[in-house]
C-alpha positions as CSV (number, residue, x, y, z in Angstrom):
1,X,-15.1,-7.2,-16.6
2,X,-12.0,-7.2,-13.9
3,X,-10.4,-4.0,-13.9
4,X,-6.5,-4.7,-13.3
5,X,-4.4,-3.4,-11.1
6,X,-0.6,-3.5,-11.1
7,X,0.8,-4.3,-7.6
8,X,4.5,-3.5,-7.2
9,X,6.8,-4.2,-4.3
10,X,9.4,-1.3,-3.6
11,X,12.1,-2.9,-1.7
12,X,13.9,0.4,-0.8
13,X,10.7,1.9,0.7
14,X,9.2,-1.1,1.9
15,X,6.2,-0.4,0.7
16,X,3.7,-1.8,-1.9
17,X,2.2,0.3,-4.7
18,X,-0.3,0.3,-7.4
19,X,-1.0,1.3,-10.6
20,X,-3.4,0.7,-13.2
21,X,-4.3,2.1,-17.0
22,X,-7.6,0.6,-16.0
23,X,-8.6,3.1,-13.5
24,X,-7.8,6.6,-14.3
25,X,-6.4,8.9,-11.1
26,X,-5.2,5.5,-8.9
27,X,-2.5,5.8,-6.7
28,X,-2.2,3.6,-3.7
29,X,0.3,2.4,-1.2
30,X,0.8,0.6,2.0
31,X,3.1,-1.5,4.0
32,X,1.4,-4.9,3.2
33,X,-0.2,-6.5,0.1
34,X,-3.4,-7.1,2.1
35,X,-3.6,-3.2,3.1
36,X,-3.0,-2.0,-0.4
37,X,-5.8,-4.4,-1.2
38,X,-8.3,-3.1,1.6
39,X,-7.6,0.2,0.3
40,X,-7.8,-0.4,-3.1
41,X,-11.6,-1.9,-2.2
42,X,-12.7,2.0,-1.0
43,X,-10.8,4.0,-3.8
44,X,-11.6,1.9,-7.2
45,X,-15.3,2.3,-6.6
46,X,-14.7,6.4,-5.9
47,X,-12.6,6.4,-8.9
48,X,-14.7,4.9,-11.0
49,X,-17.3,6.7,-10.3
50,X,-15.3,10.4,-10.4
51,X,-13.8,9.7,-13.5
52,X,-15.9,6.7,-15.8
53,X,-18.7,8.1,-14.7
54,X,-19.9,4.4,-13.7
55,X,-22.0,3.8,-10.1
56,X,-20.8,0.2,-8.7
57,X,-23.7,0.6,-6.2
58,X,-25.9,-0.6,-9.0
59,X,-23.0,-3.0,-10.7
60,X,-21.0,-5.8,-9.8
61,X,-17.7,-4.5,-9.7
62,X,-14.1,-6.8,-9.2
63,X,-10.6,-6.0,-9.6
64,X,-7.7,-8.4,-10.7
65,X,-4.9,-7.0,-8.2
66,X,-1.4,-8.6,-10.4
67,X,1.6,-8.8,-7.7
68,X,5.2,-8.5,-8.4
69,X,8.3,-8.6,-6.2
70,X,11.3,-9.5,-6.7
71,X,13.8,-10.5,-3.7
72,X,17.6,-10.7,-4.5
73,X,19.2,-14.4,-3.2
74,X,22.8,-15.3,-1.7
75,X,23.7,-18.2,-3.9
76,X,25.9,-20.4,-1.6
77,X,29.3,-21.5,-3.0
């Protein structure tokens, strides 16, 4: 089982965050996608084990990290 993680991109902060209903107590940002990702690979594990009660020392554990930005475009005219 992948637990999924929301990824959003907020433009005003410049920063990307996450969110998931998947694992209870995350909350993670960082100024790239492939930081938030890094850091998501240290905290799911701790979360999972603080609050599912589950050890992913002893199970293969993977995430599905979902991305979402949305950039605003100059249509020329």
């Amino acid at each position: 089982m992948a637990y999924q993680i929301l990824a959003h991109w907020d433009a005003e902060a410049s920063v990307w965050w996450a969110e998931s209903s998947d694992v209870k107590g995350l909350v993670a940002e960082a100024d790239t996608l492939e930081e938030l990702i890094a850091d998501l690979r240290e905290l799911v594990p701790e979360l999972l084990t603080l609050n599912h009660g589950i050890d992913p020392r002893r199970e293969l554990t993977e995430i599905a990290v979902l991305a979402d930005r949305i950039e605003s475009l100059q249509i020329a005219g």
